[in-house]
TORPA-4810 file (N, C-alpha, C, O; in nm, 3 decimals):
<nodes>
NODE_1_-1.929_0.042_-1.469_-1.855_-0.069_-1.412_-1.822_-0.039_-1.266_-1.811_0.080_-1.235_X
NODE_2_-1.807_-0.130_-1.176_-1.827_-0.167_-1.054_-1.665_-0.151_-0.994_-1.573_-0.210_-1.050_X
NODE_3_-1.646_-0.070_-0.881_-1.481_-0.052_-0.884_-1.474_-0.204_-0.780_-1.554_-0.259_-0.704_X
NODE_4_-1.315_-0.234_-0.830_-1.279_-0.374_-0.827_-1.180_-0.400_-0.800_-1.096_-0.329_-0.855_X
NODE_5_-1.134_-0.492_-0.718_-0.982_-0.522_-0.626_-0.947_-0.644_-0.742_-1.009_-0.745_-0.778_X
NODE_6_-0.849_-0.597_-0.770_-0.746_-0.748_-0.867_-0.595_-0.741_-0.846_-0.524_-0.641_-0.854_X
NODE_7_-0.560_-0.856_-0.819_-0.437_-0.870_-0.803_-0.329_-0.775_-0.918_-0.362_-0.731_-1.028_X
NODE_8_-0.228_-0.767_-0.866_-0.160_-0.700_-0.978_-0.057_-0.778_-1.033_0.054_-0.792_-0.981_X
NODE_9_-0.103_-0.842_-1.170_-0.043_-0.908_-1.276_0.058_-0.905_-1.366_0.147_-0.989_-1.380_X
NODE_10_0.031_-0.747_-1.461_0.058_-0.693_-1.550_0.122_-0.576_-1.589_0.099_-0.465_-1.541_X
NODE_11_0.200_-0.601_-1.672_0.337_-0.482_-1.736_0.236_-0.364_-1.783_0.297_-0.257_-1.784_X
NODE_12_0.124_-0.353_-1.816_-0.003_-0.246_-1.859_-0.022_-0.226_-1.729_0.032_-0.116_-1.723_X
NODE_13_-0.063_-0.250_-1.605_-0.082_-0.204_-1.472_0.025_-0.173_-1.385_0.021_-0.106_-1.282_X
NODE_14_0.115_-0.227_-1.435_0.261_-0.169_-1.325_0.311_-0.018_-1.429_0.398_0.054_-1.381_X
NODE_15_0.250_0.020_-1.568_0.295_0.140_-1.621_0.193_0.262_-1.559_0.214_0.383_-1.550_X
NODE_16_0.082_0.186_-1.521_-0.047_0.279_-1.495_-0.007_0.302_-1.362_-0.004_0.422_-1.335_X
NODE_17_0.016_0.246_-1.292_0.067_0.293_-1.184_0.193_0.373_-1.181_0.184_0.482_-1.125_X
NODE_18_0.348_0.330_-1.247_0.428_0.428_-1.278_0.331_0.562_-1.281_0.314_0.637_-1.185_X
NODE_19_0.269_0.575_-1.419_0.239_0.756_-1.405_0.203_0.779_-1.337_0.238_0.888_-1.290_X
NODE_20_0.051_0.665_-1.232_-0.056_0.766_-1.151_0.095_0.793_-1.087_0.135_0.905_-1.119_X
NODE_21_0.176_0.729_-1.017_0.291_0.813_-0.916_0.378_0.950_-0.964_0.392_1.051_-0.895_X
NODE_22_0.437_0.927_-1.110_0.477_1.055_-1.131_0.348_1.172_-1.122_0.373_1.291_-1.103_X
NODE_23_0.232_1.129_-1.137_0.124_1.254_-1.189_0.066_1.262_-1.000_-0.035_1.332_-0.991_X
NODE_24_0.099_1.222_-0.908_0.087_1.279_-0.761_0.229_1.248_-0.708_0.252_1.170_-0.616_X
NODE_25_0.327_1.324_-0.780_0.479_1.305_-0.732_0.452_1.381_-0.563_0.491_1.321_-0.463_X
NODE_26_0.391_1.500_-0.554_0.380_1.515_-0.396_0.317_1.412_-0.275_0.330_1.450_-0.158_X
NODE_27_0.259_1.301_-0.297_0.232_1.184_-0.262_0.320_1.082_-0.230_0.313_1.002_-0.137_X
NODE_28_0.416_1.094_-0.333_0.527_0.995_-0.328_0.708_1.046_-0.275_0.798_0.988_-0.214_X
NODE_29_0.701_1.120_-0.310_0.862_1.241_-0.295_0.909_1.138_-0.445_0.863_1.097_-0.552_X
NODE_30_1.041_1.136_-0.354_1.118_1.036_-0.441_1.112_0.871_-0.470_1.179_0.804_-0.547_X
NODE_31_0.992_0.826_-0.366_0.942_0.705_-0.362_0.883_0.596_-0.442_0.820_0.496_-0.409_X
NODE_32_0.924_0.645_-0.565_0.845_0.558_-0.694_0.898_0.465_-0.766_1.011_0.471_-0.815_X
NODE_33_0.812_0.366_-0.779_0.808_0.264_-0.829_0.838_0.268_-1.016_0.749_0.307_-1.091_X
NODE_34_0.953_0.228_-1.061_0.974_0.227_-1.209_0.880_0.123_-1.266_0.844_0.042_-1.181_X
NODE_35_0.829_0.105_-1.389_0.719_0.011_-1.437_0.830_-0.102_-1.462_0.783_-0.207_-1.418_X
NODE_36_0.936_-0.119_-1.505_0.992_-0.266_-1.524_1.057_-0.307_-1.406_1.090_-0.426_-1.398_X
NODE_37_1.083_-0.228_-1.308_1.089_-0.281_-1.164_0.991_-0.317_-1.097_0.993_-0.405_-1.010_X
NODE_38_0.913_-0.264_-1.126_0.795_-0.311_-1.064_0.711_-0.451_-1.122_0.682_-0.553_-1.060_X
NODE_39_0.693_-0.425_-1.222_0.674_-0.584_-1.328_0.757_-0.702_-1.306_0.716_-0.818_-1.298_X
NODE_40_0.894_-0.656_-1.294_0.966_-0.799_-1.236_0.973_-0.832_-1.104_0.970_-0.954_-1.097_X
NODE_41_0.984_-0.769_-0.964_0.951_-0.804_-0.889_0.824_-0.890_-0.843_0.820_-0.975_-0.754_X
NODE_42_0.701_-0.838_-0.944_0.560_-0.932_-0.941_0.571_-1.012_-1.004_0.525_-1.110_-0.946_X
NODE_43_0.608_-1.037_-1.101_0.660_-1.167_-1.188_0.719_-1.234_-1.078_0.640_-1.317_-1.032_X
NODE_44_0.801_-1.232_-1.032_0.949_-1.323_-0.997_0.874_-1.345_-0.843_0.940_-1.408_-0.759_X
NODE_45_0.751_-1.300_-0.808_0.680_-1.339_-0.657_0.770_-1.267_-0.532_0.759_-1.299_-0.414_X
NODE_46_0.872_-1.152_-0.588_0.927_-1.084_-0.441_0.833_-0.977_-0.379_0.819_-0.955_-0.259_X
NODE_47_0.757_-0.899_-0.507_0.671_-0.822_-0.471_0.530_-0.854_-0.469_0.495_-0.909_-0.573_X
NODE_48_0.431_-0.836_-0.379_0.231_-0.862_-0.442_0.220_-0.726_-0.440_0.294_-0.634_-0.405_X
NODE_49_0.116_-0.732_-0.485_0.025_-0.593_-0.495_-0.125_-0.603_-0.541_-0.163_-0.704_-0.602_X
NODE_50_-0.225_-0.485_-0.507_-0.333_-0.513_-0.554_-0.403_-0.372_-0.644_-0.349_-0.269_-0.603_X
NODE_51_-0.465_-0.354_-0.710_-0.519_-0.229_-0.773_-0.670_-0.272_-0.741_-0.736_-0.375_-0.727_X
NODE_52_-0.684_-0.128_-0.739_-0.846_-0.095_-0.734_-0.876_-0.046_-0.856_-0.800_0.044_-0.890_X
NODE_53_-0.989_-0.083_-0.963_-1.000_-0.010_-1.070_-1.195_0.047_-1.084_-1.290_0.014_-1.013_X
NODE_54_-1.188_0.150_-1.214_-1.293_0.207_-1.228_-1.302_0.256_-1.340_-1.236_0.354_-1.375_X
NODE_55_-1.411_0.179_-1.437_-1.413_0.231_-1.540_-1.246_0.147_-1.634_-1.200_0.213_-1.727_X
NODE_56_-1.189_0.039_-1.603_-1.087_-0.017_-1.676_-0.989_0.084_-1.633_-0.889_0.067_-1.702_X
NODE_57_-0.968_0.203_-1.533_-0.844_0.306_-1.493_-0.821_0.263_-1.365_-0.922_0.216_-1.312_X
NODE_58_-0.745_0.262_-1.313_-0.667_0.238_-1.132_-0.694_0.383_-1.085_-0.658_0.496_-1.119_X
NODE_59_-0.748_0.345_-1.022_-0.762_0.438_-0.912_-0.684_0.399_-0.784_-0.661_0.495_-0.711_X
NODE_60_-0.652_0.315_-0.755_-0.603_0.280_-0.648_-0.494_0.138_-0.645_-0.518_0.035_-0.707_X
NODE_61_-0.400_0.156_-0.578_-0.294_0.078_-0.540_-0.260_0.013_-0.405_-0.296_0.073_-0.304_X
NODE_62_-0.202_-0.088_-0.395_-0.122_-0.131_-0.294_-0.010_-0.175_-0.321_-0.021_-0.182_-0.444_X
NODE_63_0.069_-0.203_-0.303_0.262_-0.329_-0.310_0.294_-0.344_-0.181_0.310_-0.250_-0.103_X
NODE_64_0.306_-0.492_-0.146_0.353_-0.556_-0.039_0.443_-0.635_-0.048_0.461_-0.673_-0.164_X
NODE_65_0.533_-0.692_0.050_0.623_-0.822_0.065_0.587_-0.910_0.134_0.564_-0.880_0.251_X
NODE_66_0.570_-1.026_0.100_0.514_-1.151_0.230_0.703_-1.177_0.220_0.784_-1.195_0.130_X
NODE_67_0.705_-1.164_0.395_0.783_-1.209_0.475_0.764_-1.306_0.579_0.693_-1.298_0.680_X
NODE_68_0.856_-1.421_0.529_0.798_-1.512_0.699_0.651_-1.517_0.724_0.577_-1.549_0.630_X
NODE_69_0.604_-1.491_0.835_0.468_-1.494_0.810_0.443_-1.376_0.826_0.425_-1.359_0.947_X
NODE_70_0.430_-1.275_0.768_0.383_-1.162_0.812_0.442_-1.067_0.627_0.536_-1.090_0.551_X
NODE_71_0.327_-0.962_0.623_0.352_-0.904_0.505_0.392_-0.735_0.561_0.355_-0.668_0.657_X
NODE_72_0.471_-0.713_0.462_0.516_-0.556_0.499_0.463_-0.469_0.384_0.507_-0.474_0.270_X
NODE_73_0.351_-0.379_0.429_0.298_-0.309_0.303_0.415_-0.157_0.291_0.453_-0.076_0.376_X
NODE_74_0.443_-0.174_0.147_0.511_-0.067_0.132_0.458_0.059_0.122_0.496_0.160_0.181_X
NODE_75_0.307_0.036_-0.009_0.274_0.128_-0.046_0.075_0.134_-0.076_0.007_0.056_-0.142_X
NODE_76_0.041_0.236_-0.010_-0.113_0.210_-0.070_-0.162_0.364_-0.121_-0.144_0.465_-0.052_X
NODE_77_-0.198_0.364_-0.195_-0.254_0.512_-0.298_-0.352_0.501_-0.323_-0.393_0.410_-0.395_X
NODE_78_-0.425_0.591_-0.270_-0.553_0.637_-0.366_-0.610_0.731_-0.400_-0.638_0.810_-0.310_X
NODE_79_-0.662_0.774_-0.569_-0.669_0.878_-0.670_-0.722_0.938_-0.570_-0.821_0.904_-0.505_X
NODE_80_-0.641_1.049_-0.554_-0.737_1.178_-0.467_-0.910_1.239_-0.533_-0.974_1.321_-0.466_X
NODE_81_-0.951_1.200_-0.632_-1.053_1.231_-0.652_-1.168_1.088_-0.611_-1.290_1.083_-0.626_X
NODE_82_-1.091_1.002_-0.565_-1.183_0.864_-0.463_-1.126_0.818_-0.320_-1.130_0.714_-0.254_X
NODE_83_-1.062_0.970_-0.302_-1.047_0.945_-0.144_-1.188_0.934_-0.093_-1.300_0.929_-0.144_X
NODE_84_-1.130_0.932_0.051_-1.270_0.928_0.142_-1.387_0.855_0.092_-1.486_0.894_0.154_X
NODE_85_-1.412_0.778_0.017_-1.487_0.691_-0.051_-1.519_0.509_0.016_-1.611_0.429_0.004_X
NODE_86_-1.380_0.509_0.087_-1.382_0.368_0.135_-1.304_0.269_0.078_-1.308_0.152_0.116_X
NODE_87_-1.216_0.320_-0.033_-1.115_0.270_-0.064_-0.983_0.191_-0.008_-0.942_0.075_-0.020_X
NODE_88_-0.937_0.304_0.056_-0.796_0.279_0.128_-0.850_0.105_0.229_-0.792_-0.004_0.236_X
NODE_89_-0.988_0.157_0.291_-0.989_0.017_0.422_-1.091_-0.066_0.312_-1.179_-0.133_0.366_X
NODE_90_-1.088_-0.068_0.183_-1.092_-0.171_0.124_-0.983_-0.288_0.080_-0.983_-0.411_0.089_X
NODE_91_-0.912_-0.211_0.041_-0.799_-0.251_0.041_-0.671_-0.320_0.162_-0.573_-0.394_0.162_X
NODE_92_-0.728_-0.260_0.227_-0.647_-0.318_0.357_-0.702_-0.428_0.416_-0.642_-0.496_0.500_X
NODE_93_-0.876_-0.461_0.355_-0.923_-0.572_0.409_-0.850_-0.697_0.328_-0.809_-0.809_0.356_X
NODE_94_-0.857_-0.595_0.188_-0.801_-0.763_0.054_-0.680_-0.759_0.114_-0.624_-0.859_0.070_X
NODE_95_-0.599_-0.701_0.192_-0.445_-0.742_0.225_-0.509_-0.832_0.399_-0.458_-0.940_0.428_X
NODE_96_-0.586_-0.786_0.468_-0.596_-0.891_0.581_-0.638_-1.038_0.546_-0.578_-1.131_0.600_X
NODE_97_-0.768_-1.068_0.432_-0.770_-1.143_0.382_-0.676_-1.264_0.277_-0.685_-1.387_0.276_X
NODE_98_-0.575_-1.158_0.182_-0.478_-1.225_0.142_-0.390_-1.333_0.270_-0.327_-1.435_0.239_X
NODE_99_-0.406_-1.280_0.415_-0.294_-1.295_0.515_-0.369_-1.401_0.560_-0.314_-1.505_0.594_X
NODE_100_-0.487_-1.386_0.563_-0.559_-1.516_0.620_-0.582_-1.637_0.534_-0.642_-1.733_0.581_X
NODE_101_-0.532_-1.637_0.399_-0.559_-1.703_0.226_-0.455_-1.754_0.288_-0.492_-1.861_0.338_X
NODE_102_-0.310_-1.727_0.316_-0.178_-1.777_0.290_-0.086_-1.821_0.470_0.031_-1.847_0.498_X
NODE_103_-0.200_-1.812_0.544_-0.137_-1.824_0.690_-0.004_-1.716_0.774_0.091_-1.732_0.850_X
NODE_104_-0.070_-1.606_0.703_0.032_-1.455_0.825_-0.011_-1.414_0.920_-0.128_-1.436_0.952_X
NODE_105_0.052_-1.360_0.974_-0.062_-1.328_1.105_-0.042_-1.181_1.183_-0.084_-1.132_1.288_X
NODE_106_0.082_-1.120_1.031_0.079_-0.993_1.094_0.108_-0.895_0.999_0.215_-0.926_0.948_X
NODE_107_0.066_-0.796_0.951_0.081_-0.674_0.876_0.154_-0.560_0.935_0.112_-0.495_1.030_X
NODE_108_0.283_-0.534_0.863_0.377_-0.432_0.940_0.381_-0.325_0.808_0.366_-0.354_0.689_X
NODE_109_0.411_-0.175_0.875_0.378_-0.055_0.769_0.487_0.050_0.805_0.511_0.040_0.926_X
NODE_110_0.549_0.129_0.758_0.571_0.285_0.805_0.490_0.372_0.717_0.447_0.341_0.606_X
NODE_111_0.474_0.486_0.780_0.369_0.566_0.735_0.437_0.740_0.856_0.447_0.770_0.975_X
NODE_112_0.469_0.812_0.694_0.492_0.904_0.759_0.425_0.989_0.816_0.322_1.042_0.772_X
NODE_113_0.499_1.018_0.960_0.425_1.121_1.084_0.326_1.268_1.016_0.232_1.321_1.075_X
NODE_114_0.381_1.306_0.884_0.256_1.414_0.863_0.162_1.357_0.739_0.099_1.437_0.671_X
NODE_115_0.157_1.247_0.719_0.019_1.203_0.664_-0.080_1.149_0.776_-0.073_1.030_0.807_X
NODE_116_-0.162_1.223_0.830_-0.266_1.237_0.919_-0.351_1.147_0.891_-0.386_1.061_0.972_X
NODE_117_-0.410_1.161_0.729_-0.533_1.117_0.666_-0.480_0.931_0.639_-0.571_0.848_0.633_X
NODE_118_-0.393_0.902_0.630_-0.336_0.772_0.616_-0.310_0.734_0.764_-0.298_0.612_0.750_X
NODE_119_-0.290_0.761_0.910_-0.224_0.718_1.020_-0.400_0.712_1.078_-0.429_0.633_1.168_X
NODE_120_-0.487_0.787_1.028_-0.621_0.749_1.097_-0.682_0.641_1.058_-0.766_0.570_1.115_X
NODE_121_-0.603_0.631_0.891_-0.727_0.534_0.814_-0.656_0.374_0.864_-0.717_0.267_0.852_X
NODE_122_-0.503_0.389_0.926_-0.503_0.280_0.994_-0.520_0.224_1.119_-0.526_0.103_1.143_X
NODE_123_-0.528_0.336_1.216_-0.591_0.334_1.287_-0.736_0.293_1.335_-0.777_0.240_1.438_X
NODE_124_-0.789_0.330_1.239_-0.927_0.264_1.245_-0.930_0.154_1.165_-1.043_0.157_1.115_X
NODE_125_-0.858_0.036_1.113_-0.844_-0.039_1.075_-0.748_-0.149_1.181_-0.732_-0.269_1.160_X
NODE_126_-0.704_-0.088_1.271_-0.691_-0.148_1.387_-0.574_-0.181_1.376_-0.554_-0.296_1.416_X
NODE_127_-0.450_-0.109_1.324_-0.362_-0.067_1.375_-0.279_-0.046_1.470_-0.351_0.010_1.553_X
NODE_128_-0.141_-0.054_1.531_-0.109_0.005_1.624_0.018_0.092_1.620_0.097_0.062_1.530_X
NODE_129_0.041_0.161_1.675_0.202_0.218_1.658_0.294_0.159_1.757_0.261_0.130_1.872_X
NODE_130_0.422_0.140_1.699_0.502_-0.013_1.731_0.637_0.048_1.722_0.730_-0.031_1.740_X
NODE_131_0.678_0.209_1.689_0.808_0.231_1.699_0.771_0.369_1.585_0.671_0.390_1.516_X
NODE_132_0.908_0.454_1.602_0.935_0.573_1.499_1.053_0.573_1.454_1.140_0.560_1.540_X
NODE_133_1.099_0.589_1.310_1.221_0.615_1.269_1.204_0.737_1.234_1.112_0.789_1.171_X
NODE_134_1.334_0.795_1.297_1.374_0.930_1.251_1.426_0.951_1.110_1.522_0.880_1.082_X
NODE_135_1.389_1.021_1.030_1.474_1.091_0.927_1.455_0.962_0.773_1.532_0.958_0.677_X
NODE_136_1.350_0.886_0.791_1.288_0.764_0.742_1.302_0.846_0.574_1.405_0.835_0.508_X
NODE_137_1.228_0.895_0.545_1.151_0.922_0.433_1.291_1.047_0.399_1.278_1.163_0.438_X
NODE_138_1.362_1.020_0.357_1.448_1.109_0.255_1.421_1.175_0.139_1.373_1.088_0.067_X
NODE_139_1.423_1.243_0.098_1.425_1.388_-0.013_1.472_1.474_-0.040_1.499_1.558_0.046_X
NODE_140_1.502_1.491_-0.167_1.591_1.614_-0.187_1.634_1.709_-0.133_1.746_1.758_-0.136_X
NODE_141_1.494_1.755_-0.055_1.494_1.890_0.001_1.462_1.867_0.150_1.439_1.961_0.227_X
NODE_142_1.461_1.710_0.196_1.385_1.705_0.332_1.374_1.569_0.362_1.356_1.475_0.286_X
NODE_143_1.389_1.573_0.500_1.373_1.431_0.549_1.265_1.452_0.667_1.251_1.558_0.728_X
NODE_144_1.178_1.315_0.693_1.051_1.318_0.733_1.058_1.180_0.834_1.134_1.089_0.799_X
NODE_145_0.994_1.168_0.936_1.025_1.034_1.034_0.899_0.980_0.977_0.820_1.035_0.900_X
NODE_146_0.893_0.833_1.043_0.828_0.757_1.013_0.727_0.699_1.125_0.777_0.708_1.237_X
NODE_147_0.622_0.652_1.123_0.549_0.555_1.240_0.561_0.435_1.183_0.557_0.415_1.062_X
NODE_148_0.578_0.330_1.292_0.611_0.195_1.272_0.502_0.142_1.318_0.478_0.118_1.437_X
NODE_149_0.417_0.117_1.205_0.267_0.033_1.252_0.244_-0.102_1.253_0.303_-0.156_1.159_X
NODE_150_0.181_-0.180_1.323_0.127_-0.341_1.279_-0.006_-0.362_1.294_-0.082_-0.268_1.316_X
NODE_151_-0.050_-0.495_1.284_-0.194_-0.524_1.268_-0.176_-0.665_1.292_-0.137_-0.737_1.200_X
NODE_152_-0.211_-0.728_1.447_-0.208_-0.873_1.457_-0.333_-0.958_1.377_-0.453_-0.957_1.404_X
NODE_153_-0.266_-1.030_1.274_-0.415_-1.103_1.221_-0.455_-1.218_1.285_-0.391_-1.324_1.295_X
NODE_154_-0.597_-1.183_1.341_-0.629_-1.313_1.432_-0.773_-1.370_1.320_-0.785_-1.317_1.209_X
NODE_155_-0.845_-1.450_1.354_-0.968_-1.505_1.354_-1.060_-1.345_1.320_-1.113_-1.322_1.212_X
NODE_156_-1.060_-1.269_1.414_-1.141_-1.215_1.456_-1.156_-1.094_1.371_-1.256_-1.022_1.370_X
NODE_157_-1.035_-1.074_1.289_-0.998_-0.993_1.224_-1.011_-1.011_1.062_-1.037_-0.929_0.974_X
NODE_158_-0.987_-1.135_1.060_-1.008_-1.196_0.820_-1.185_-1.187_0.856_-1.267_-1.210_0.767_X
</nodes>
């Protein structure tokens, strides 16, 4: 089977995602998504999201907010054994496209300063850096700043 972008629907896909996050808790810190928080927010239309799947398993995630016109991606994951694959800027296309489906015209992100492999992959997705919060990403043991990214969606770009 053919890996595949689908909206995220379902109380069975918001649990699959719960674990993939506890099972790469160094990915997330304390940043995770509970499965019935997460299920009702997509229900109730505060949260979207999209999964990538393979083989009927997620390999890959997104969760966003459409705000005004413009969506704020919270979160995008993907199974470290289908990194570097083309995933991540697959996914970021079904979120430029969603923006061009529904009339936004701008994608806003933080993305912390030592994930390298995530600040390139938006970068080359055309990206920009737009501000830093200090001390963003809280943890038990540590706090981490943030880059404040966007992505103007034009024509040129869906």
């Amino acid at each position: 089977m053919n890996k595949i972008i689908l909206e995220i629907t379902g109380l069975e896909q918001c649990e699959e995602i719960f674990i993939l996050q506890n099972k790469f808790k160094k990915d997330f810190g304390e940043n995770i998504w509970k499965t019935n928080e997460l299920y009702d927010l997509i229900i109730n239309k505060k949260l979207h999201g999209f999964i990538n799947s393979w083989d009927e398993n997620i390999i890959a995630f997104c969760i966003f907010k459409k705000i005004d016109d413009f969506i704020e991606l919270y979160s995008i994951f993907v199974h470290p054994e289908y990194r570097k694959e083309g995933i991540g800027k697959k996914i970021i296309n079904k979120c430029i496209k969603y923006c061009g489906n529904n009339g936004l015209r701008k994608i806003v992100l933080d993305v912390n300063v030592n994930n390298l492999t995530a600040i390139s992959l938006y970068k080359k997705s055309g990206f920009v850096f737009c501000g830093k919060r200090k001390g963003y990403y809280q943890n038990s043991n540590s706090t981490d700043d943030s880059f404040s990214m966007s992505l103007i969606i034009s024509n040129d770009t869906i």
